[in-house]
C-alpha positions as CSV (number, residue, x, y, z in Angstrom):
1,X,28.2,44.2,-55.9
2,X,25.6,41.4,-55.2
3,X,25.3,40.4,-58.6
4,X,28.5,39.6,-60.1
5,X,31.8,37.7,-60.4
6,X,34.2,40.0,-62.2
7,X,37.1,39.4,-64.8
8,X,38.7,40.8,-67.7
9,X,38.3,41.2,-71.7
10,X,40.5,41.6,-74.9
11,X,39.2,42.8,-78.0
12,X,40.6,42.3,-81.6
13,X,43.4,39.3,-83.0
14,X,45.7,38.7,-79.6
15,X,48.9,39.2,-81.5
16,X,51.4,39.9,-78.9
17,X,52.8,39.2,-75.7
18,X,55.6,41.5,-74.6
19,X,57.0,41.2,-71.0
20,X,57.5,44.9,-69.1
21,X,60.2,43.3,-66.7
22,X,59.9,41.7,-63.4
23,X,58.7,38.2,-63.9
24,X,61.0,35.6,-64.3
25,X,59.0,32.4,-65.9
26,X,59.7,29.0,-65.6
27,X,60.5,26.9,-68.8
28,X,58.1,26.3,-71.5
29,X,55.1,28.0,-72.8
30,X,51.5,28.0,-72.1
31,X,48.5,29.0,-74.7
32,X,45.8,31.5,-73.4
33,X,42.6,31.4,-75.7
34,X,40.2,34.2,-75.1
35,X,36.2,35.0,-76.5
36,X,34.1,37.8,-75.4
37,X,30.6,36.9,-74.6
38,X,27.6,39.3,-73.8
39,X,23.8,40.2,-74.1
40,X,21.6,42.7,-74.2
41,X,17.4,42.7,-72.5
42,X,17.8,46.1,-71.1
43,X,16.8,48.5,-73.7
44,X,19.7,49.7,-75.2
45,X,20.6,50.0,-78.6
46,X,23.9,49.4,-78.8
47,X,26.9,49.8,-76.2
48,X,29.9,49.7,-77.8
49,X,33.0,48.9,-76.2
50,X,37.0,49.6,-77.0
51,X,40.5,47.6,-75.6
52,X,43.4,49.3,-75.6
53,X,44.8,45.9,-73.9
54,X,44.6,43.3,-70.9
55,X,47.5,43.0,-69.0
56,X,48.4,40.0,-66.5
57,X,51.1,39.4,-63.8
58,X,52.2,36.9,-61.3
59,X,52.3,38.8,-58.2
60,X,49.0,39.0,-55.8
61,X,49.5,42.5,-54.8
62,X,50.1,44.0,-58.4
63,X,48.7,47.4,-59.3
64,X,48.5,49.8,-62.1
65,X,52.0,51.1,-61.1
66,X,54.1,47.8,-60.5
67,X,56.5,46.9,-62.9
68,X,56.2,43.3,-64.7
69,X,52.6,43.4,-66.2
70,X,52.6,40.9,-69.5
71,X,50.7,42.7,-72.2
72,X,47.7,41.1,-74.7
73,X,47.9,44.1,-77.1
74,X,46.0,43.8,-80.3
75,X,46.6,45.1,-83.5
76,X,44.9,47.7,-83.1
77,X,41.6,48.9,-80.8
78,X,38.9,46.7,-81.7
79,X,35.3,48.3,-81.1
80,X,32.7,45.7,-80.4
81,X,28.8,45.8,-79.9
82,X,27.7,44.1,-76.3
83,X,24.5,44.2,-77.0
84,X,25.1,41.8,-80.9
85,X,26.2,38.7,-78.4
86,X,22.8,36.9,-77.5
87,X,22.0,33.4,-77.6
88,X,25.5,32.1,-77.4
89,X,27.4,34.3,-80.1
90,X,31.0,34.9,-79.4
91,X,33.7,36.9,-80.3
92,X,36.8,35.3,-80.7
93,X,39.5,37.2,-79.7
94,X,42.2,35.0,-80.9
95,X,45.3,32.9,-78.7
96,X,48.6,33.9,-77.6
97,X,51.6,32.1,-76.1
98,X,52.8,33.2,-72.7
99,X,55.1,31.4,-70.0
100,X,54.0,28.9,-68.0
101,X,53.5,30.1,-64.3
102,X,50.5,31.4,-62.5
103,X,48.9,34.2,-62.7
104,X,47.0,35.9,-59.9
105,X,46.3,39.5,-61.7
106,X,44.7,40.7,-64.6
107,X,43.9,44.6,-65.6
108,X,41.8,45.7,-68.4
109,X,43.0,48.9,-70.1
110,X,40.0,50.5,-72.4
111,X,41.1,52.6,-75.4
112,X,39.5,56.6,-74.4
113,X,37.5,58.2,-76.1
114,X,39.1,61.7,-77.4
115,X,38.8,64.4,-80.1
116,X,39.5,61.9,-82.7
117,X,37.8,59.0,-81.8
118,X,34.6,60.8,-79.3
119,X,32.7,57.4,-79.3
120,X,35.4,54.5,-79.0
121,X,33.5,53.7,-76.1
122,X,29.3,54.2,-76.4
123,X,25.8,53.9,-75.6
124,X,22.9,54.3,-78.0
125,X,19.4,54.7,-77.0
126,X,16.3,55.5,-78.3
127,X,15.6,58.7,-77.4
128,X,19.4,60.5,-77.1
129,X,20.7,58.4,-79.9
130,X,24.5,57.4,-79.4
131,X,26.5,58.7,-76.2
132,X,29.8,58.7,-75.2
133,X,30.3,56.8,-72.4
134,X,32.5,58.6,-69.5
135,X,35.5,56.7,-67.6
136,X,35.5,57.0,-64.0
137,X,39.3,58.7,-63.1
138,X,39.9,55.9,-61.2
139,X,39.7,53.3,-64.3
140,X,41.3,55.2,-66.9
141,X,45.1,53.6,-65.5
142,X,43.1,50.3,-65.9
143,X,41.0,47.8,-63.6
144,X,43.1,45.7,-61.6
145,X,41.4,42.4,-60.9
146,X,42.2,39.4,-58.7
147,X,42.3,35.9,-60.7
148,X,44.5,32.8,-60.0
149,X,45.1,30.4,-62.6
150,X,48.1,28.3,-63.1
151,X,49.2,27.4,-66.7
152,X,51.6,24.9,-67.2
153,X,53.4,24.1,-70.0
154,X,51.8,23.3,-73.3
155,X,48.5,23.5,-71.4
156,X,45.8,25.3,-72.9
157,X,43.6,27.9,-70.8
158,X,40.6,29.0,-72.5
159,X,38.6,31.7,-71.2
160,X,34.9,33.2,-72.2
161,X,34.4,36.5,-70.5
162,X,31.2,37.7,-69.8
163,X,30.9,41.4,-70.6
164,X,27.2,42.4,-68.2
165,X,26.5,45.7,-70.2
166,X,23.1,46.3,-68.6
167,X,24.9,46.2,-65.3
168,X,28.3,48.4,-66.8
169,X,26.2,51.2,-68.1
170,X,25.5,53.8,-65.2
171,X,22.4,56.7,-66.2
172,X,24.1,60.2,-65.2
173,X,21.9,62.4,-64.5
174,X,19.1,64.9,-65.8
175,X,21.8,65.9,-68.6
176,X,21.7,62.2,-70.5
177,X,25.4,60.9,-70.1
178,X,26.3,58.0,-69.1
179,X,29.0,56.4,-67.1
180,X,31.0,53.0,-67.7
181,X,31.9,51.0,-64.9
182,X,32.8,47.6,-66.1
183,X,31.0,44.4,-64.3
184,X,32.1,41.0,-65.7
185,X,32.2,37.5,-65.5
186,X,34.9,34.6,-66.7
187,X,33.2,31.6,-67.8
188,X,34.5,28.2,-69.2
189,X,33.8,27.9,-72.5
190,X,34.3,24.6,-73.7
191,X,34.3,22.7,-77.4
192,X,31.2,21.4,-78.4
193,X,27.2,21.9,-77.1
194,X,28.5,21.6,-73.5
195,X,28.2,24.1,-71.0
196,X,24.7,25.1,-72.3
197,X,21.1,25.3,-71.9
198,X,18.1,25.6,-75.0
199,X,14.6,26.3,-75.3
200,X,12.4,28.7,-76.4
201,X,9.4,30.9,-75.6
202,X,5.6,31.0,-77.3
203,X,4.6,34.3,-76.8
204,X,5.5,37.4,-79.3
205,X,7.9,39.2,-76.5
206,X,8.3,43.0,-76.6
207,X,12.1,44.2,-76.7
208,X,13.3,43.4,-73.0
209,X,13.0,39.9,-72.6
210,X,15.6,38.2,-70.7
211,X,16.0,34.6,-69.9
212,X,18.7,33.7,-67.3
213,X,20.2,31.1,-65.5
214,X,20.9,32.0,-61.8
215,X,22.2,30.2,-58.6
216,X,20.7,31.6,-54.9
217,X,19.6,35.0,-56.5
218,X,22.9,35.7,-58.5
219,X,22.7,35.6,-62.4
220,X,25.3,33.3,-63.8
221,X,24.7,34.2,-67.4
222,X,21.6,36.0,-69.3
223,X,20.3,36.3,-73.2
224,X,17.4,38.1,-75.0
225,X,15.8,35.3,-77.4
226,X,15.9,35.8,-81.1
227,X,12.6,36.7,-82.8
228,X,11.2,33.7,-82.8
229,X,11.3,32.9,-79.1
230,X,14.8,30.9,-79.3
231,X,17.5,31.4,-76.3
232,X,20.4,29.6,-76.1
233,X,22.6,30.3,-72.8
234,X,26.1,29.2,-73.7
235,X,28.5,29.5,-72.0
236,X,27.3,28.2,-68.6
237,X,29.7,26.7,-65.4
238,X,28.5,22.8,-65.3
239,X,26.3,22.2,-62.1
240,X,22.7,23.2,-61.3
241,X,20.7,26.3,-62.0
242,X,17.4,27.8,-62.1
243,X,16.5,29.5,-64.9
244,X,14.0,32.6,-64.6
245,X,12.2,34.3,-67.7
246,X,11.0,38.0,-67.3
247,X,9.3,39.3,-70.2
248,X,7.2,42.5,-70.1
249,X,3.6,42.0,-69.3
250,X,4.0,38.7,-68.5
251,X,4.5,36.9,-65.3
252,X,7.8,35.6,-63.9
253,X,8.5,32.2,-65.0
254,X,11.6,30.3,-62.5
255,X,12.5,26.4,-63.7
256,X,14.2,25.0,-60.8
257,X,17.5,22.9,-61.0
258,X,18.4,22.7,-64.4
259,X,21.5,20.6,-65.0
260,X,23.9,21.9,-66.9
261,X,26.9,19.5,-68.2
262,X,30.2,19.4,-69.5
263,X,29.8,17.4,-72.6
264,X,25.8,17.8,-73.6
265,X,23.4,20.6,-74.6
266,X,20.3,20.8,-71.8
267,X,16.9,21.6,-73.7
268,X,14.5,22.9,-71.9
269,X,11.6,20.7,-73.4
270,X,12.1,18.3,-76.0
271,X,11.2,18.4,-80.0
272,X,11.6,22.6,-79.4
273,X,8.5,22.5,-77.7
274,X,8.0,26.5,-76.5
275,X,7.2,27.6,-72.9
276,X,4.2,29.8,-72.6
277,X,3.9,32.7,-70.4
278,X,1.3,34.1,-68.3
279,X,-0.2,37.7,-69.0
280,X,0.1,40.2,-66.2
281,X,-0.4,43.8,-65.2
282,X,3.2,45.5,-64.6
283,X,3.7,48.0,-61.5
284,X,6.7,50.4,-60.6
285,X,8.8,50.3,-57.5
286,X,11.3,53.3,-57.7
287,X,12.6,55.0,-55.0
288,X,16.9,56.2,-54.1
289,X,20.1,54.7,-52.6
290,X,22.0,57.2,-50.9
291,X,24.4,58.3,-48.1
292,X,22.8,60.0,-45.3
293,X,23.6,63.7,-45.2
294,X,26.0,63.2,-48.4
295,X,24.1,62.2,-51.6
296,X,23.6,59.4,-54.2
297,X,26.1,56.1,-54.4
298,X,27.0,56.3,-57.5
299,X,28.2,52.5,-57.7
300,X,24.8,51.1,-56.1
301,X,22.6,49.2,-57.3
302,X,18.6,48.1,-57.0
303,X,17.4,44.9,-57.4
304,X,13.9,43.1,-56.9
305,X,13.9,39.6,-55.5
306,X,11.5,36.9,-55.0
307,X,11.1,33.7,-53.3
308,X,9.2,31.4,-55.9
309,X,8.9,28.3,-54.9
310,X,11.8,27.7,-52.2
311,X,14.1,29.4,-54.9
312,X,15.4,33.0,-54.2
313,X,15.9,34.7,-57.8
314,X,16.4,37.8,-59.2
315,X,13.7,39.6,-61.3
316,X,14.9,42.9,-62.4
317,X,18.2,44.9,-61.6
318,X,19.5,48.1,-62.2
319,X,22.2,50.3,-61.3
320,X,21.1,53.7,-59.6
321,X,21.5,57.1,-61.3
322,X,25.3,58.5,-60.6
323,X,24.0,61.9,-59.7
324,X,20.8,61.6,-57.5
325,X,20.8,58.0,-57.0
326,X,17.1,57.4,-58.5
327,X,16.1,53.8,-59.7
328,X,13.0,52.5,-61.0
329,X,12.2,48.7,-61.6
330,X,8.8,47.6,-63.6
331,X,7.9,44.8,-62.1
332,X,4.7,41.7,-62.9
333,X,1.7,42.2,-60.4
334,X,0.7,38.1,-61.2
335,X,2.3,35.5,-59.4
336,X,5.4,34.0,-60.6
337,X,4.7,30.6,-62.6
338,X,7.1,27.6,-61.2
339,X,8.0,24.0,-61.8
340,X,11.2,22.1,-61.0
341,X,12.8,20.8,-64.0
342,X,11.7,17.1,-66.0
343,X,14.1,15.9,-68.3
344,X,11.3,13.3,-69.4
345,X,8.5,16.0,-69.5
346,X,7.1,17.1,-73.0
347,X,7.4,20.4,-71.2
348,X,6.9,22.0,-67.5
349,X,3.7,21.6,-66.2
350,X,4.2,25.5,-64.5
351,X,2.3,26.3,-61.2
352,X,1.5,30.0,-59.8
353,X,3.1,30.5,-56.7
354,X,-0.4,32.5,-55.2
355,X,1.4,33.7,-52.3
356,X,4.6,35.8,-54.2
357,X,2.0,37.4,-56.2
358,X,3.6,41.5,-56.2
359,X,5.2,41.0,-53.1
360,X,9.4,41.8,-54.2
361,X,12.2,42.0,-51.7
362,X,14.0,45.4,-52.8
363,X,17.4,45.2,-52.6
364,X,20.2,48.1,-52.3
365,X,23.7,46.6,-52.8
366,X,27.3,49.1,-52.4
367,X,30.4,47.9,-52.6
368,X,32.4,46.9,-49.6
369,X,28.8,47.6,-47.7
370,X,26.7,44.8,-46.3
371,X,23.6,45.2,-48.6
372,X,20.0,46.4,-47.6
373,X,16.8,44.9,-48.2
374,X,13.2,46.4,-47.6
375,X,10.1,44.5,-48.8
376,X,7.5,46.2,-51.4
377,X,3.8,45.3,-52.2
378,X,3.0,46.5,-55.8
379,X,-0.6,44.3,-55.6
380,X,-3.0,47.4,-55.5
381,X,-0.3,50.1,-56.7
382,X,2.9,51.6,-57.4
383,X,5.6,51.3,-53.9
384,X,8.5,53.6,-53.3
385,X,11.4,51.9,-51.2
386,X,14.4,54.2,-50.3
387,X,17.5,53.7,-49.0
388,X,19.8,55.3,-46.8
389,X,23.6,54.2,-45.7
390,X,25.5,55.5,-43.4
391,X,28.8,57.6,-44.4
């Protein structure tokens, strides 16, 4: 998908590492130090997530069937809320030892749901309450992902990895259920207020808000703020972002080339000054992704884009329904407010970019697919943009 970098999670104390054969490591011992980071901004209650265990291995063309997978196997399951981790909170899922060598695999084994335990893994929403969530057959052996990261000994690897619920959590069709496909990312996470960006927002926000940092279109990391307007996007890779604020019934706001660093916090404006955002009317462009002659994609996914400024971002994104590939984005008619960022400003002096103004660039990503993208004028009323890929 368009959207994402993927990795791999471990929930609960890491208390083990137990080779299954195969792998013959060189001498000395390397520490892995793993948290689980997340964020909600797309409506749901609650999704609740289970790890049976994450697995690694040193051979590129690993699968769920080779011998000599290394296993990260808590105590026990762990269930843990995606939707608790805004504004920088982390889950600390412990450190293990394991030999020094590099690894190119990793494969992320969830703990299913069953008789006894229906909603290990789970969404809750306002109107159905909590749902189990269903496992694709394909995942239930496990995701095998590609990584390569070579640990030497004594060295110390630690890892934050970025669970994107709104993006995991697949609507099923007219019945209610809901599918989980995992999409995540691995971030840095270093010690200290490194790695992270501050500020915070004037306006009383509905639930929905979402401030994120993104590079050419692609979110790098995303947060609701707290109630009284505060974000805090931590972890973040070090380089140069642009951070975009959707709220609803507001207008778009993109700050261009934020620098994020190593060692320092970035704030946004200084003394905790707040951004205000612009009112705006909201409009729908909904429409379906599908396969010509067969049906919906169940693994697609709709996004809205805009040029603000000269920056491409993403406004809103949403996988498609699993069973008749339906998606519907609500979108802000007013033009999206813009300013590059001032580390010696009080705070941005924001600028409508008049020419954006409900004009989106609809986009239909698949995997292994080059993606589609059809434009949509919301200025004067709802749009419907469908899409249709070959077989």
């Amino acid at each position: 998908m368009r959207r994402v970098l993927t990795g791999v999670i471990a929930a609960g104390v890491l208390v083990a590492l137990t080779a299954c054969g195969g792998i013959e490591p060189e001498d000395g011992d390397a520490t892995l130090h793993v948290a689980l980071a997340g964020a909600s901004g797309c409506g749901y209650a609650n999704v609740h997530v289970t790890v049976d265990s994450v697995q690694v291995h040193e051979s590129p063309l690993a699968t769920e069937n080779s011998l000599g997978w290394r296993a990260l196997e808590p105590a026990a399951p762990s269930r843990i809320d995606l939707m608790a981790l805004d504004n920088g909170e982390l889950v600390d899922l412990g450190s293990t030892s394991l030999p020094a060598a590099r690894y190119r695999k990793l494969r992320l084994v969830l703990a299913p749901n069953t008789a006894q335990h229906p909603l290990r893994n789970s969404v809750t929403t306002a109107g159905q309450g909590e749902t189990a969530l269903e496992m694709p057959a394909a995942q239930q052996s496990g995701l095998v992902l590609s990584i390569d990261r070579d640990l030497s000994a004594d060295e110390t690897l630690r890892l934050a990895l970025d669970f994107d619920a709104c993006a995991s959590v697949v609507a099923h069709g007219p019945g209610g259920g809901f599918l989980l496909k995992p999409v995540l990312r691995i971030l840095p996470w270093p010690e200290g207020e490194g790695s992270s960006v501050a500020g915070r927002l004037a306006n009383a926000l509905a639930d929905g808000t979402r401030v994120s940092l993104q590079q050419a279109g692609r979110i790098v990391r995303s947060t609701a703020p707290d109630a009284e307007g505060r974000f805090l996007l931590s972890p973040v890779p070090v380089g140069t972002h642009d951070l975009v604020i959707v709220a609803r019934d507001r207008a778009s706001t993109v700050l261009a080339e934020v620098p994020v660093a190593a060692e320092t916090r970035t704030r946004i404006v200084a003394d905790d000054q707040p951004v205000d955002l612009v009112p705006s009317a909201m409009r729908t462009v909904s429409g379906r992704i599908g396969l010509a002659g067969i049906g919906a994609i169940p693994q697609a996914q709709a996004s809205a884009l805009q040029t603000v400024g000269t920056r491409l971002v993403e406004v809103e994104s949403r996988p498609v329904d699993a069973f008749d590939g339906g998606y519907a984005l609500r979108l802000p008619v007013a033009p999206p407010m813009f300013a590059k960022y001032d580390a010696s400003a009080s705070r941005p002096t924001l600028a409508p970019d008049m020419g954006q103004a409900g004009r989106y660039g609809i986009e239909a990503s698949v995997p292994g697919r080059p993606a589609q993208t059809r434009e949509a004028d919301i200025r004067t009323s709802d749009a419907v943009v469908n899409f249709e890929f070959l077989p």
